[in-house]
C-alpha positions as CSV (number, residue, x, y, z in Angstrom):
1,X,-14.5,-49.2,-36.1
2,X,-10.6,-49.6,-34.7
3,X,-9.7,-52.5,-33.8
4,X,-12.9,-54.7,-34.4
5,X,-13.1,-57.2,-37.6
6,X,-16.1,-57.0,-39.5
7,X,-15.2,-59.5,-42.1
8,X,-13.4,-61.8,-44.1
9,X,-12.0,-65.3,-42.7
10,X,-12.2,-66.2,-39.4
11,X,-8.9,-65.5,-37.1
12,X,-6.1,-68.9,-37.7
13,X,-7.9,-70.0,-41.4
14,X,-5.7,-70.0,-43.2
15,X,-5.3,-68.3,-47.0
16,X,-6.7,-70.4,-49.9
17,X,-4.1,-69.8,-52.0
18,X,-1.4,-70.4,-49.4
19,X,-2.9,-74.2,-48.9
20,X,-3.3,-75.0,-52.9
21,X,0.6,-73.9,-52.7
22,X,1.6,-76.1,-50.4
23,X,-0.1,-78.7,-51.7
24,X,1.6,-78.6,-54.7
25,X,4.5,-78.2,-53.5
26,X,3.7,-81.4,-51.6
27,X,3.4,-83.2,-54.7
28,X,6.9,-82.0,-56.9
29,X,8.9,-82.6,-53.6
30,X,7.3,-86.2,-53.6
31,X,7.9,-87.2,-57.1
32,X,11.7,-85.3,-56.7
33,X,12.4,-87.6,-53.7
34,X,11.4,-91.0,-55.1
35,X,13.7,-89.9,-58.3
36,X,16.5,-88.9,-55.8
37,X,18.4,-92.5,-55.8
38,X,18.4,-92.3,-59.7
39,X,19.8,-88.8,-60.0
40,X,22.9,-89.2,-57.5
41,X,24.0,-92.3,-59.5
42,X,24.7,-90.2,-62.5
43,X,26.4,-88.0,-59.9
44,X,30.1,-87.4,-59.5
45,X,31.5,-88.3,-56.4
46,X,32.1,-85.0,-55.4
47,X,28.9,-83.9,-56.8
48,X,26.9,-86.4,-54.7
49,X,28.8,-85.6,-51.7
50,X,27.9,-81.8,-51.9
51,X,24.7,-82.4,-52.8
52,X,24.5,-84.3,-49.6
53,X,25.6,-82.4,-47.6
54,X,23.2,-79.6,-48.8
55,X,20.6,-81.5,-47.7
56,X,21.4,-83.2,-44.4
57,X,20.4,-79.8,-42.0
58,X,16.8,-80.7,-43.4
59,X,17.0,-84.7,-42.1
60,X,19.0,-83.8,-39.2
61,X,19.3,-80.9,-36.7
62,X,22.3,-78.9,-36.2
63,X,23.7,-79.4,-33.5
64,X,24.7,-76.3,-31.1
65,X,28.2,-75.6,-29.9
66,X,27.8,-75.1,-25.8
67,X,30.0,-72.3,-24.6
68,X,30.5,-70.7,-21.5
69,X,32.6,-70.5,-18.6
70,X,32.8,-73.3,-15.5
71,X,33.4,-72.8,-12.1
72,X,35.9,-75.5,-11.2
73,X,36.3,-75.4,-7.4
74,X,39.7,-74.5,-8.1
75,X,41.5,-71.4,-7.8
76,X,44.2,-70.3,-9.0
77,X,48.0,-70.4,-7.0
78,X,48.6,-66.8,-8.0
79,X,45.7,-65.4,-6.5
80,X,46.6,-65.9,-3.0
81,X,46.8,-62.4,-1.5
C-alpha cells in the first residue's frame, strides 16, 4: 500500500533513542555548567575571553545588520531635466 502507514510509532513520537540522548546530554551539559566558574579561573586572560566569546551566540541572539535603501523625499540637484 503507497502512501498508507501500517506500523511502527505513531506520526510526532519521537525516537527512543533520540530522547535517552538528549537526556544525557542534559545531564553532562549540567554538571559542565556548574563547573564552569572553576575552570575559567585557571584560564588565561585571553583564553577566558575566547572562550567567552565562543559561547555568547548561545546566551544571546545575534543581532542582524538592516540594509537597504531609503527613500528620503529628497532628490537630487543634478537630476533636474
Amino acid at each position: 500500500m503507497v502512501g498508507k502507514k501500517t506500523g511502527g510509532r505513531v506520526a510526532g513520537t519521537p525516537n527512543r533513542i533520540t530522547i535517552e540522548l538528549r537526556k544525557t546530554l542534559k545531564g553532562i551539559v549540567a554538571s559542565e555548567l556548574e563547573s564552569l566558574p572553576g575552570t575559567l579561573e585557571q584560564l588565561q586572560p585571553k583564553e577566558r575571553l575566547e572562550l567567552l566569546v565562543k559561547l555568547l551566540p548561545f546566551c544571546m541572539p545575534k543581532v542582524d545588520s538592516i540594509g537597504g535603501t531609503y527613500d528620503t523625499g529628497w532628490r537630487d540637484l543634478g537630476d533636474e531635466n
